[in-house]
DOGU-141818 format. One line per field, with one value per residue (C-alpha): residue number from 1; residue in three letters; x, y, z. Coordinates in nm, 2 decimals, padded with zeros to 4 digits. Layout:
N
num	(NUM | ...)
residuo	(ALA | ...)
px	(X | ...)
py	(Y | ...)
pz	(Z | ...)
! end
This chain:
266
num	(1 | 2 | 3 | 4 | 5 | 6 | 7 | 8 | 9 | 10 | 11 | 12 | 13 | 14 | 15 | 16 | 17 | 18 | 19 | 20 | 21 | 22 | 23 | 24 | 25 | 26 | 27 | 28 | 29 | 30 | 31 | 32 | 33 | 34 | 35 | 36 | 37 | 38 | 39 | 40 | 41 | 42 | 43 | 44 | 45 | 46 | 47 | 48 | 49 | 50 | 51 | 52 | 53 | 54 | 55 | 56 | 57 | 58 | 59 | 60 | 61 | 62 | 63 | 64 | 65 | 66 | 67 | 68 | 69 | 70 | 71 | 72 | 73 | 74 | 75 | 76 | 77 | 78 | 79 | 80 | 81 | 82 | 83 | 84 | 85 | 86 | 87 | 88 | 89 | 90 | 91 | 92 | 93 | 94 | 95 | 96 | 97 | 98 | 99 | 100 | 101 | 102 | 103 | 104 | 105 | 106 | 107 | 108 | 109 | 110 | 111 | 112 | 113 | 114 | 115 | 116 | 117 | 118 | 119 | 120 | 121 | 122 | 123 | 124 | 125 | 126 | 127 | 128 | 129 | 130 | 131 | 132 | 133 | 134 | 135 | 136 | 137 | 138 | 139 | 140 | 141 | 142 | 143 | 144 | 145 | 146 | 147 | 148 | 149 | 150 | 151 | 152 | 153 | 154 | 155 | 156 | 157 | 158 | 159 | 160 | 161 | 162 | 163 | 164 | 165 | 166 | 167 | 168 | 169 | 170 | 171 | 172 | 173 | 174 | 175 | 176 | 177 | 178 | 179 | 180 | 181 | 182 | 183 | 184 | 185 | 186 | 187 | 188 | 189 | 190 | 191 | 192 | 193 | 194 | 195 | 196 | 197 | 198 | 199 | 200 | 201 | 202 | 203 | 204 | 205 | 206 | 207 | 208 | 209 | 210 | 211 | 212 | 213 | 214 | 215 | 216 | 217 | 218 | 219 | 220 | 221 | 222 | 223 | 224 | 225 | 226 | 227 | 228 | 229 | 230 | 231 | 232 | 233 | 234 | 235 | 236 | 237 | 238 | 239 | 240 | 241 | 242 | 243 | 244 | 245 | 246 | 247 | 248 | 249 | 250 | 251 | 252 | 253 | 254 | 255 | 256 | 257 | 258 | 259 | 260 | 261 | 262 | 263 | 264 | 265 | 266)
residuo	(UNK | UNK | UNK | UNK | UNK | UNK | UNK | UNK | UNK | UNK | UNK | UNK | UNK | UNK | UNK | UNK | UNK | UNK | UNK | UNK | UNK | UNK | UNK | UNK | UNK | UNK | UNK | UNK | UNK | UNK | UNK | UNK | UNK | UNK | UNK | UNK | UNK | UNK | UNK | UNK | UNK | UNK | UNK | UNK | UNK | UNK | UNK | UNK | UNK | UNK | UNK | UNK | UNK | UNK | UNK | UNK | UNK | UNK | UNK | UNK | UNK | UNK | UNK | UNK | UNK | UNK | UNK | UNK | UNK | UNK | UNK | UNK | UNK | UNK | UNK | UNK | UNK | UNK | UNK | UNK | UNK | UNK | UNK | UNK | UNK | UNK | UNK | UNK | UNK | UNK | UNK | UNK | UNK | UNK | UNK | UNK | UNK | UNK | UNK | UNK | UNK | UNK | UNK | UNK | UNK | UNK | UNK | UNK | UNK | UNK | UNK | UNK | UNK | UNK | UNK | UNK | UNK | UNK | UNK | UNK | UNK | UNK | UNK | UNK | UNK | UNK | UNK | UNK | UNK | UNK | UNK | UNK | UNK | UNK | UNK | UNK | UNK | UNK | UNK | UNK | UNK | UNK | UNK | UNK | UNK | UNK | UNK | UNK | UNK | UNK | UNK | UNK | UNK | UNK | UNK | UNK | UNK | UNK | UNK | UNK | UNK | UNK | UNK | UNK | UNK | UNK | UNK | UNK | UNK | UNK | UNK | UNK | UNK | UNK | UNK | UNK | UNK | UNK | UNK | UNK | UNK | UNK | UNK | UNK | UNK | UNK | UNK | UNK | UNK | UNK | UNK | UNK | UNK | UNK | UNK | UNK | UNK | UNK | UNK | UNK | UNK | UNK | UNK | UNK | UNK | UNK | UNK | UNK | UNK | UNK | UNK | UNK | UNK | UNK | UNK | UNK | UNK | UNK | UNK | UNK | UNK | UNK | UNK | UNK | UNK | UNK | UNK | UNK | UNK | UNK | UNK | UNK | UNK | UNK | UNK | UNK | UNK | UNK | UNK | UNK | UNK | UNK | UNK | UNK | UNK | UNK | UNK | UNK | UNK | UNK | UNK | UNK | UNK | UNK | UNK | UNK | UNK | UNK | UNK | UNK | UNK | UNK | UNK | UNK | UNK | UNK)
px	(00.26 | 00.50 | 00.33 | 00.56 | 00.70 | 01.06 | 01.23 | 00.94 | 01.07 | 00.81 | 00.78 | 00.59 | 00.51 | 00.49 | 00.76 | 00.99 | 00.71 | 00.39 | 00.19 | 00.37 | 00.76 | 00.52 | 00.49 | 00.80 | 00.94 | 00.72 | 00.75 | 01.12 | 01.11 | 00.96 | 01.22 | 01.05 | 01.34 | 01.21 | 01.19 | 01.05 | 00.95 | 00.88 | 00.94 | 01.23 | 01.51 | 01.71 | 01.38 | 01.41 | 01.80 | 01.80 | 01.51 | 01.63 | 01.93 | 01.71 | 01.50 | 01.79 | 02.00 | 01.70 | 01.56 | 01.85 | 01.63 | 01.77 | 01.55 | 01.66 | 01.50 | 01.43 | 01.25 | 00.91 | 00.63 | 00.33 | 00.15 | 00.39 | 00.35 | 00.69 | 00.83 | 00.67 | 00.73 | 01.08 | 01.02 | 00.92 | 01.19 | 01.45 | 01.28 | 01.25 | 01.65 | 01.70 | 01.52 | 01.52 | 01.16 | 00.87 | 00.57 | 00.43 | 00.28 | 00.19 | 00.02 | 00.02 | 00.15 | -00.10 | -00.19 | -00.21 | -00.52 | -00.75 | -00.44 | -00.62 | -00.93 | -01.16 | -01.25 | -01.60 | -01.79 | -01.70 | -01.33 | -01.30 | -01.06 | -01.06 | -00.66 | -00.68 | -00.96 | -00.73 | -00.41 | -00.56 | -00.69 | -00.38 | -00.15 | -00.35 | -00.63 | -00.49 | -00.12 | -00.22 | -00.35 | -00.01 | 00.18 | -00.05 | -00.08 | 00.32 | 00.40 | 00.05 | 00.25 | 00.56 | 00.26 | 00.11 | 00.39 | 00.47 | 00.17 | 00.13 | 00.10 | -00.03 | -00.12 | -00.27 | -00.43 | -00.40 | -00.72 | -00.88 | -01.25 | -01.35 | -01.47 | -01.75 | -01.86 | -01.94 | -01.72 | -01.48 | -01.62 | -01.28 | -01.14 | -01.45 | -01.46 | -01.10 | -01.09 | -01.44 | -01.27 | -00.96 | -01.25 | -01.39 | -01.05 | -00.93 | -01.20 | -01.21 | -00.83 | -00.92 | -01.16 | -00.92 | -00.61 | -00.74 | -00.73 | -00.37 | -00.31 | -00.28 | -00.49 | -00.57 | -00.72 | -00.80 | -00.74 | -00.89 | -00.69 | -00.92 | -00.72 | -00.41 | -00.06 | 00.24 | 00.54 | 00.30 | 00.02 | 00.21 | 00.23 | -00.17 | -00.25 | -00.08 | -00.22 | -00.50 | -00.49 | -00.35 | -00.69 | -00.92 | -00.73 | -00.73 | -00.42 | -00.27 | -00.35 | -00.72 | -00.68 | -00.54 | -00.84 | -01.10 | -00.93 | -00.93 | -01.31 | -01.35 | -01.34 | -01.42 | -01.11 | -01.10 | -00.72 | -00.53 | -00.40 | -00.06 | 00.08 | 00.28 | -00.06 | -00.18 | 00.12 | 00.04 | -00.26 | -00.09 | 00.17 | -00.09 | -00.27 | 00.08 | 00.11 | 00.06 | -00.21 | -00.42 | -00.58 | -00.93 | -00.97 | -00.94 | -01.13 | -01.24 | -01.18 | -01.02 | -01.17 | -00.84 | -01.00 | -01.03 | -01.38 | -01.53 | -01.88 | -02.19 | -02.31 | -02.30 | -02.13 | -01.89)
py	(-01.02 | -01.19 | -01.06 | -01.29 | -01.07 | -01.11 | -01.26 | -01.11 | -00.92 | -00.60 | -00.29 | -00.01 | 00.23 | 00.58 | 00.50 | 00.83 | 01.01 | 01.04 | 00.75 | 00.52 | 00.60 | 00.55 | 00.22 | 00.13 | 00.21 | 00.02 | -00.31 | -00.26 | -00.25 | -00.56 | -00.73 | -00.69 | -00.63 | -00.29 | -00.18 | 00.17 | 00.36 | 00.64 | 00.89 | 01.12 | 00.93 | 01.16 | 01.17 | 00.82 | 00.77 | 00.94 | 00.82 | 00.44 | 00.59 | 00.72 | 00.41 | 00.17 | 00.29 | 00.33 | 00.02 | -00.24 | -00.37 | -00.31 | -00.10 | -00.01 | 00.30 | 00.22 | 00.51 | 00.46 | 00.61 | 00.40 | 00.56 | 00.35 | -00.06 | -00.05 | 00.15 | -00.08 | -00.38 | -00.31 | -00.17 | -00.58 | -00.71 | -00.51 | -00.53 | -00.90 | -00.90 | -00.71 | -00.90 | -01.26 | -01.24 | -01.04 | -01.13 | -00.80 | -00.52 | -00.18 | 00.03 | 00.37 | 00.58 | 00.83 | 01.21 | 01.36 | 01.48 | 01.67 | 01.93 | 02.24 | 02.37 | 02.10 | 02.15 | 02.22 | 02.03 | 02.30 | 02.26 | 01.90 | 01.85 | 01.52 | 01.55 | 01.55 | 01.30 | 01.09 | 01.17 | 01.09 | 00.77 | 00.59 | 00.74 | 00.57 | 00.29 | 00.14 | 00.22 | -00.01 | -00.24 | -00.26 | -00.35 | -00.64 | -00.73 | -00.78 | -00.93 | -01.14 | -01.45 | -01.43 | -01.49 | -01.75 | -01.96 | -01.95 | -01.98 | -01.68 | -01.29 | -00.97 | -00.70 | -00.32 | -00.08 | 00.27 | 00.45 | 00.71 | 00.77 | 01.00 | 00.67 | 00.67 | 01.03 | 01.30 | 01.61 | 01.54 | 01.38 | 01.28 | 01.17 | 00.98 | 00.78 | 00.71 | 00.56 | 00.35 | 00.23 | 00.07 | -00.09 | -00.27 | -00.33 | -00.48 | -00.71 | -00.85 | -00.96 | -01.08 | -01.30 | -01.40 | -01.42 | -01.58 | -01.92 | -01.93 | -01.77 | -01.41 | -01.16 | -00.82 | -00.58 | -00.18 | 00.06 | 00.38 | 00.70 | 01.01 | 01.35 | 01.20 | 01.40 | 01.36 | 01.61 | 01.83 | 01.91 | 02.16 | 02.37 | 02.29 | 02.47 | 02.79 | 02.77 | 02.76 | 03.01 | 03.26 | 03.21 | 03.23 | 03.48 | 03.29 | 03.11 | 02.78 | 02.63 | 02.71 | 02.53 | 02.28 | 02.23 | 02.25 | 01.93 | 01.73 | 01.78 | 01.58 | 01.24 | 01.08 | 01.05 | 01.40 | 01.39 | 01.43 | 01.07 | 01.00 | 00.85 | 00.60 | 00.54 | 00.38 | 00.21 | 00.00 | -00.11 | -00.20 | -00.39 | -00.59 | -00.69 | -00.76 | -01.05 | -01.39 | -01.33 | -01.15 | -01.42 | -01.32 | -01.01 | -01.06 | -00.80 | -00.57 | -00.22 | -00.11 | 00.28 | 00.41 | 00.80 | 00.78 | 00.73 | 00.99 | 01.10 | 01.01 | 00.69 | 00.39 | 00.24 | 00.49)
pz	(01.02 | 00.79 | 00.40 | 00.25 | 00.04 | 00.06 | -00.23 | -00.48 | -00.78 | -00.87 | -01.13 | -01.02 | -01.31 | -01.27 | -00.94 | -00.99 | -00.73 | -00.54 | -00.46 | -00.72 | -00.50 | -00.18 | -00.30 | -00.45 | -00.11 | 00.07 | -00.14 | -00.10 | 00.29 | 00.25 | 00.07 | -00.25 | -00.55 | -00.74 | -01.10 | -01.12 | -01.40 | -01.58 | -01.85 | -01.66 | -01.67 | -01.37 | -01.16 | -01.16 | -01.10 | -00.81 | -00.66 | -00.75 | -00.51 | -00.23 | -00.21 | -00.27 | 00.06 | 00.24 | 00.22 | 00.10 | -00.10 | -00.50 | -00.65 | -01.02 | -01.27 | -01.63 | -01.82 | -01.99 | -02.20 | -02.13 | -02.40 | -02.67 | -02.73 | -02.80 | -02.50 | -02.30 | -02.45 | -02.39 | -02.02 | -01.99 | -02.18 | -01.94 | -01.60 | -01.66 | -01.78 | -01.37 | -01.20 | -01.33 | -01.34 | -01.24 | -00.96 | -00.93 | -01.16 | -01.01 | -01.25 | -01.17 | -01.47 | -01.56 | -01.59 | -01.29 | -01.18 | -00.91 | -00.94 | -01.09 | -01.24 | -01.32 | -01.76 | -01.83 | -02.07 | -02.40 | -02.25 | -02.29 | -02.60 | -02.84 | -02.77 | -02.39 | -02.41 | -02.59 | -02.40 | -02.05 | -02.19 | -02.37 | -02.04 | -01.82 | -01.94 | -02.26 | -02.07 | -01.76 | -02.01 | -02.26 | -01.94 | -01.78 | -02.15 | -02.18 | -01.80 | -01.80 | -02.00 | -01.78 | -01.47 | -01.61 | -01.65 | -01.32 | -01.17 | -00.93 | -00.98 | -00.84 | -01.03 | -00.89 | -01.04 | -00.89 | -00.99 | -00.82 | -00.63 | -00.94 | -01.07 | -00.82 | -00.84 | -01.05 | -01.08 | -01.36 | -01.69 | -01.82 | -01.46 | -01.40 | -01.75 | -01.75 | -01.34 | -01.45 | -01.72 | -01.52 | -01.28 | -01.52 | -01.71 | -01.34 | -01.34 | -01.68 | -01.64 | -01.26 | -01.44 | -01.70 | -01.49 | -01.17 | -01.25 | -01.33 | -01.02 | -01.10 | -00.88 | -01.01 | -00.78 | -00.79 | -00.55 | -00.52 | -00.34 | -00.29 | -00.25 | -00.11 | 00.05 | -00.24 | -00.31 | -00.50 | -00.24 | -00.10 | -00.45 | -00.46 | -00.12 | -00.21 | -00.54 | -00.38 | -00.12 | -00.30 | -00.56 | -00.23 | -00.09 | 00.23 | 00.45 | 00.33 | 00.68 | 00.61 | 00.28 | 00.44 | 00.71 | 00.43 | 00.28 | 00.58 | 00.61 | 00.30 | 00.45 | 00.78 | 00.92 | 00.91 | 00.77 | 00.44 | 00.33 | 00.28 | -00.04 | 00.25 | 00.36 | 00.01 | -00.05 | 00.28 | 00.13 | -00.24 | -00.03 | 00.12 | -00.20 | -00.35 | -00.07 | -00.12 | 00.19 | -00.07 | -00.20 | -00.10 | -00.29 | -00.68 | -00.92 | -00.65 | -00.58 | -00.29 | -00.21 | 00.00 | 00.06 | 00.42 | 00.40 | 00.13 | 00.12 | 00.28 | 00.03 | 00.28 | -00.05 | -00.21)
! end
Protein backbone atom coordinates (compact mmCIF):
# COMPACT_ATOMS: atom_id res chain seq x y z
CA UNK A 1 0.00 0.00 0.00
CA UNK A 2 1.12 3.35 -1.28
CA UNK A 3 0.57 5.75 2.40
CA UNK A 4 1.33 8.57 0.33
CA UNK A 5 3.75 9.86 2.36
CA UNK A 6 6.56 10.73 0.18
CA UNK A 7 7.30 14.30 -0.35
CA UNK A 8 5.65 15.15 3.37
CA UNK A 9 7.90 17.30 5.58
CA UNK A 10 7.49 16.03 9.66
CA UNK A 11 9.01 16.95 13.24
CA UNK A 12 8.95 14.32 15.66
CA UNK A 13 9.63 15.58 19.24
CA UNK A 14 11.35 13.75 21.63
CA UNK A 15 13.04 11.88 18.18
CA UNK A 16 16.83 11.49 19.65
CA UNK A 17 15.33 7.72 21.04
CA UNK A 18 12.76 5.18 21.87
CA UNK A 19 9.46 5.25 20.42
CA UNK A 20 9.82 8.90 19.10
CA UNK A 21 13.48 7.56 16.78
CA UNK A 22 11.09 4.45 15.99
CA UNK A 23 9.12 6.84 14.32
CA UNK A 24 11.24 9.22 12.85
CA UNK A 25 12.75 6.28 11.07
CA UNK A 26 9.84 4.96 9.92
CA UNK A 27 8.35 8.26 8.43
CA UNK A 28 11.75 8.66 6.80
CA UNK A 29 11.52 5.16 4.98
CA UNK A 30 8.59 6.47 3.67
CA UNK A 31 9.99 9.37 2.09
CA UNK A 32 8.86 11.60 4.73
CA UNK A 33 11.73 14.66 5.28
CA UNK A 34 12.52 14.53 9.25
CA UNK A 35 13.10 17.18 11.91
CA UNK A 36 13.81 15.53 15.29
CA UNK A 37 14.07 16.86 18.45
CA UNK A 38 15.08 17.08 21.66
CA UNK A 39 17.02 18.49 24.54
CA UNK A 40 20.66 16.61 23.90
CA UNK A 41 21.96 18.19 21.19
CA UNK A 42 24.79 15.06 20.40
CA UNK A 43 21.94 12.43 21.07
CA UNK A 44 20.37 13.98 18.37
CA UNK A 45 23.36 14.59 15.81
CA UNK A 46 24.15 11.36 15.66
CA UNK A 47 21.03 9.83 15.47
CA UNK A 48 20.03 12.51 12.55
CA UNK A 49 23.24 10.60 10.99
CA UNK A 50 22.04 7.02 11.71
CA UNK A 51 18.57 7.68 10.34
CA UNK A 52 19.77 9.93 7.48
CA UNK A 53 22.06 7.05 5.75
CA UNK A 54 19.70 4.51 6.59
CA UNK A 55 16.85 5.66 5.12
CA UNK A 56 17.88 8.54 2.36
CA UNK A 57 15.40 10.35 3.49
CA UNK A 58 17.00 13.86 5.27
CA UNK A 59 16.37 13.74 8.57
CA UNK A 60 17.89 16.88 10.51
CA UNK A 61 18.32 17.34 14.68
CA UNK A 62 17.39 20.69 16.31
CA UNK A 63 17.53 20.70 20.13
CA UNK A 64 14.49 21.59 22.23
CA UNK A 65 13.03 22.04 25.77
CA UNK A 66 9.28 21.63 25.35
CA UNK A 67 8.76 22.81 28.71
CA UNK A 68 9.73 26.64 27.35
CA UNK A 69 7.18 28.88 24.81
CA UNK A 70 10.10 30.21 23.58
CA UNK A 71 12.26 27.06 22.89
CA UNK A 72 9.59 25.94 21.01
CA UNK A 73 8.55 28.70 19.32
CA UNK A 74 11.82 28.74 17.83
CA UNK A 75 12.00 24.74 17.27
CA UNK A 76 8.93 25.98 14.65
CA UNK A 77 10.56 28.88 13.37
CA UNK A 78 13.70 26.56 12.37
CA UNK A 79 12.04 23.23 11.41
CA UNK A 80 9.82 25.31 9.15
CA UNK A 81 13.23 27.34 7.79
CA UNK A 82 14.57 23.05 6.91
CA UNK A 83 11.97 21.96 5.57
CA UNK A 84 10.03 24.58 3.66
CA UNK A 85 7.11 23.70 5.51
CA UNK A 86 5.76 21.23 7.93
CA UNK A 87 2.63 18.50 7.40
CA UNK A 88 3.26 16.53 10.27
CA UNK A 89 3.55 16.94 14.17
CA UNK A 90 4.58 13.95 16.36
CA UNK A 91 4.44 14.73 19.83
CA UNK A 92 6.28 12.58 21.95
CA UNK A 93 8.53 14.61 24.27
CA UNK A 94 7.87 13.76 27.81
CA UNK A 95 9.11 12.18 31.09
CA UNK A 96 9.68 8.83 30.80
CA UNK A 97 7.75 6.67 32.65
CA UNK A 98 6.76 2.95 33.86
CA UNK A 99 10.79 2.85 34.32
CA UNK A 100 10.97 2.37 38.16
CA UNK A 101 9.17 2.42 41.43
CA UNK A 102 5.80 3.71 40.97
CA UNK A 103 5.45 7.10 43.84
CA UNK A 104 2.85 6.53 46.40
CA UNK A 105 0.34 9.06 47.14
CA UNK A 106 2.64 10.94 50.33
CA UNK A 107 5.49 10.70 47.46
CA UNK A 108 3.86 12.69 44.92
CA UNK A 109 5.69 16.20 44.88
CA UNK A 110 3.97 19.62 43.66
CA UNK A 111 7.42 19.91 41.64
CA UNK A 112 7.21 16.50 39.83
CA UNK A 113 3.50 17.08 39.47
CA UNK A 114 4.29 20.10 37.75
CA UNK A 115 7.39 18.87 35.76
CA UNK A 116 5.58 15.86 34.25
CA UNK A 117 2.79 18.15 33.25
CA UNK A 118 4.48 21.14 31.31
CA UNK A 119 7.14 18.23 29.71
CA UNK A 120 4.41 16.55 28.41
CA UNK A 121 0.56 18.07 28.25
CA UNK A 122 1.07 21.81 28.10
CA UNK A 123 4.54 20.77 25.94
CA UNK A 124 2.33 18.78 23.28
CA UNK A 125 0.11 21.65 23.50
CA UNK A 126 2.92 24.71 22.79
CA UNK A 127 3.94 22.74 19.73
CA UNK A 128 0.39 22.10 17.95
CA UNK A 129 -0.23 25.60 19.23
CA UNK A 130 2.88 27.01 17.06
CA UNK A 131 2.60 24.62 13.73
CA UNK A 132 -1.47 24.64 13.92
CA UNK A 133 -1.46 28.16 11.66
CA UNK A 134 1.23 26.87 9.27
CA UNK A 135 -1.75 23.73 8.80
CA UNK A 136 -4.35 25.68 8.30
CA UNK A 137 -3.16 27.63 5.59
CA UNK A 138 -2.52 24.88 3.70
CA UNK A 139 -5.27 22.98 4.21
CA UNK A 140 -4.04 19.52 5.39
CA UNK A 141 -2.16 18.17 8.63
CA UNK A 142 -1.56 15.29 10.84
CA UNK A 143 -0.81 15.57 14.21
CA UNK A 144 -0.08 12.38 16.96
CA UNK A 145 0.00 12.33 20.18
CA UNK A 146 2.07 9.56 21.88
CA UNK A 147 0.40 8.91 25.28
CA UNK A 148 0.42 5.93 27.02
CA UNK A 149 -2.40 3.13 28.36
CA UNK A 150 -1.93 4.63 32.02
CA UNK A 151 -4.65 6.87 30.89
CA UNK A 152 -7.05 3.97 31.02
CA UNK A 153 -6.08 2.41 34.23
CA UNK A 154 -5.19 2.87 37.69
CA UNK A 155 -1.64 2.31 38.90
CA UNK A 156 0.09 5.68 38.67
CA UNK A 157 -1.93 8.91 39.78
CA UNK A 158 0.49 11.30 38.00
CA UNK A 159 0.95 8.91 34.72
CA UNK A 160 -2.77 8.47 34.63
CA UNK A 161 -3.76 12.37 34.98
CA UNK A 162 -1.13 13.49 32.73
CA UNK A 163 -2.00 10.62 29.61
CA UNK A 164 -5.99 11.62 30.31
CA UNK A 165 -5.16 14.87 29.86
CA UNK A 166 -3.47 14.55 26.20
CA UNK A 167 -6.88 12.44 25.31
CA UNK A 168 -8.98 14.98 25.93
CA UNK A 169 -6.40 17.66 24.72
CA UNK A 170 -6.27 15.41 21.19
CA UNK A 171 -9.77 15.73 20.87
CA UNK A 172 -10.50 19.29 21.59
CA UNK A 173 -7.97 20.34 18.81
CA UNK A 174 -9.52 17.28 16.42
CA UNK A 175 -12.62 19.20 16.92
CA UNK A 176 -11.11 22.47 16.29
CA UNK A 177 -8.67 21.47 13.63
CA UNK A 178 -10.70 19.10 11.55
CA UNK A 179 -12.44 21.28 9.36
CA UNK A 180 -9.43 22.85 8.01
CA UNK A 181 -8.16 19.59 7.29
CA UNK A 182 -5.95 18.84 10.19
CA UNK A 183 -6.40 15.34 11.96
CA UNK A 184 -5.27 14.85 15.43
CA UNK A 185 -5.23 11.46 16.80
CA UNK A 186 -3.72 9.69 20.12
CA UNK A 187 -1.99 6.68 20.37
CA UNK A 188 -1.49 4.72 23.29
CA UNK A 189 1.80 2.28 23.78
CA UNK A 190 1.58 -0.06 26.86
CA UNK A 191 5.00 -1.38 28.13
CA UNK A 192 6.81 -1.24 24.87
CA UNK A 193 10.75 -2.63 23.83
CA UNK A 194 13.21 0.81 23.49
CA UNK A 195 17.10 1.07 24.19
CA UNK A 196 16.29 1.17 27.88
CA UNK A 197 14.24 -2.02 28.55
CA UNK A 198 17.18 -3.92 28.76
CA UNK A 199 18.60 -1.68 31.88
CA UNK A 200 14.79 -2.21 33.29
CA UNK A 201 14.99 -6.14 33.32
CA UNK A 202 18.24 -6.33 35.19
CA UNK A 203 17.05 -3.73 37.43
CA UNK A 204 14.57 -5.72 37.98
CA UNK A 205 15.97 -8.98 38.36
CA UNK A 206 18.49 -8.17 40.42
CA UNK A 207 15.47 -6.56 42.98
CA UNK A 208 13.59 -10.09 42.64
CA UNK A 209 16.44 -11.92 42.83
CA UNK A 210 15.32 -13.82 39.86
CA UNK A 211 16.86 -14.23 36.01
CA UNK A 212 16.41 -11.45 33.45
CA UNK A 213 14.79 -14.06 30.99
CA UNK A 214 12.10 -14.68 33.75
CA UNK A 215 11.66 -10.95 33.88
CA UNK A 216 11.39 -10.92 30.59
CA UNK A 217 8.49 -13.83 30.37
CA UNK A 218 6.57 -12.02 33.19
CA UNK A 219 6.31 -8.98 30.77
CA UNK A 220 5.07 -10.74 27.82
CA UNK A 221 2.18 -12.19 29.92
CA UNK A 222 0.82 -8.64 30.17
CA UNK A 223 -0.96 -8.51 26.99
CA UNK A 224 -2.61 -10.89 24.56
CA UNK A 225 -0.23 -11.28 22.11
CA UNK A 226 1.79 -12.61 24.67
CA UNK A 227 4.93 -10.44 23.48
CA UNK A 228 6.87 -7.29 24.42
CA UNK A 229 6.03 -4.46 21.71
CA UNK A 230 8.55 -2.88 19.81
CA UNK A 231 8.99 0.89 19.58
CA UNK A 232 9.20 -0.17 15.42
CA UNK A 233 5.96 -1.60 16.08
CA UNK A 234 4.21 1.82 17.24
CA UNK A 235 5.89 3.79 14.84
CA UNK A 236 3.95 1.61 12.07
CA UNK A 237 0.84 2.67 13.52
CA UNK A 238 1.93 6.61 13.80
CA UNK A 239 2.98 6.27 10.14
CA UNK A 240 -0.28 5.19 9.24
CA UNK A 241 -2.26 8.01 10.95
CA UNK A 242 0.40 10.44 9.48
CA UNK A 243 -1.03 9.28 5.82
CA UNK A 244 -3.33 11.08 3.90
CA UNK A 245 -5.37 7.47 4.11
CA UNK A 246 -6.10 8.42 7.68
CA UNK A 247 -8.77 10.34 7.18
CA UNK A 248 -11.27 8.25 9.09
CA UNK A 249 -9.86 8.42 12.53
CA UNK A 250 -9.72 12.07 13.90
CA UNK A 251 -9.90 12.61 17.81
CA UNK A 252 -9.63 9.01 18.69
CA UNK A 253 -7.23 7.12 20.63
CA UNK A 254 -5.35 4.41 19.24
CA UNK A 255 -4.56 1.74 22.34
CA UNK A 256 -1.13 0.22 20.69
CA UNK A 257 -0.38 -2.44 23.97
CA UNK A 258 -0.87 -5.54 22.31
CA UNK A 259 -4.05 -5.97 23.74
CA UNK A 260 -3.86 -5.09 27.62
CA UNK A 261 -6.17 -6.36 30.10
CA UNK A 262 -9.29 -8.12 30.20
CA UNK A 263 -12.01 -4.82 29.72
CA UNK A 264 -13.59 -5.73 26.25
CA UNK A 265 -12.87 -1.82 25.94
CA UNK A 266 -9.48 -0.85 27.41
Amino acid sequence: MDLKLLGKRAIVTGGSRGIGKAIARTLAEEGVSVVIASRGKEALDATAEELSDETGSAVAGITVDTGSDESVRELIVKATEILRGIDILVNCAARPGGQSTVPTLASVTTEEFNDHMNVKVMGYLRCAREIAPIMIEQGWGRIINISGLASRSSGAVVGSMRNVAVSAMTKNLADELGPHGVNVTVVHPGLTRTEATAGVIANRAADDGVSEKEIERRMEQGNSARTIIDATDIAYVVTMLASPLSIAINGDGIAAGGGVGTAIYY
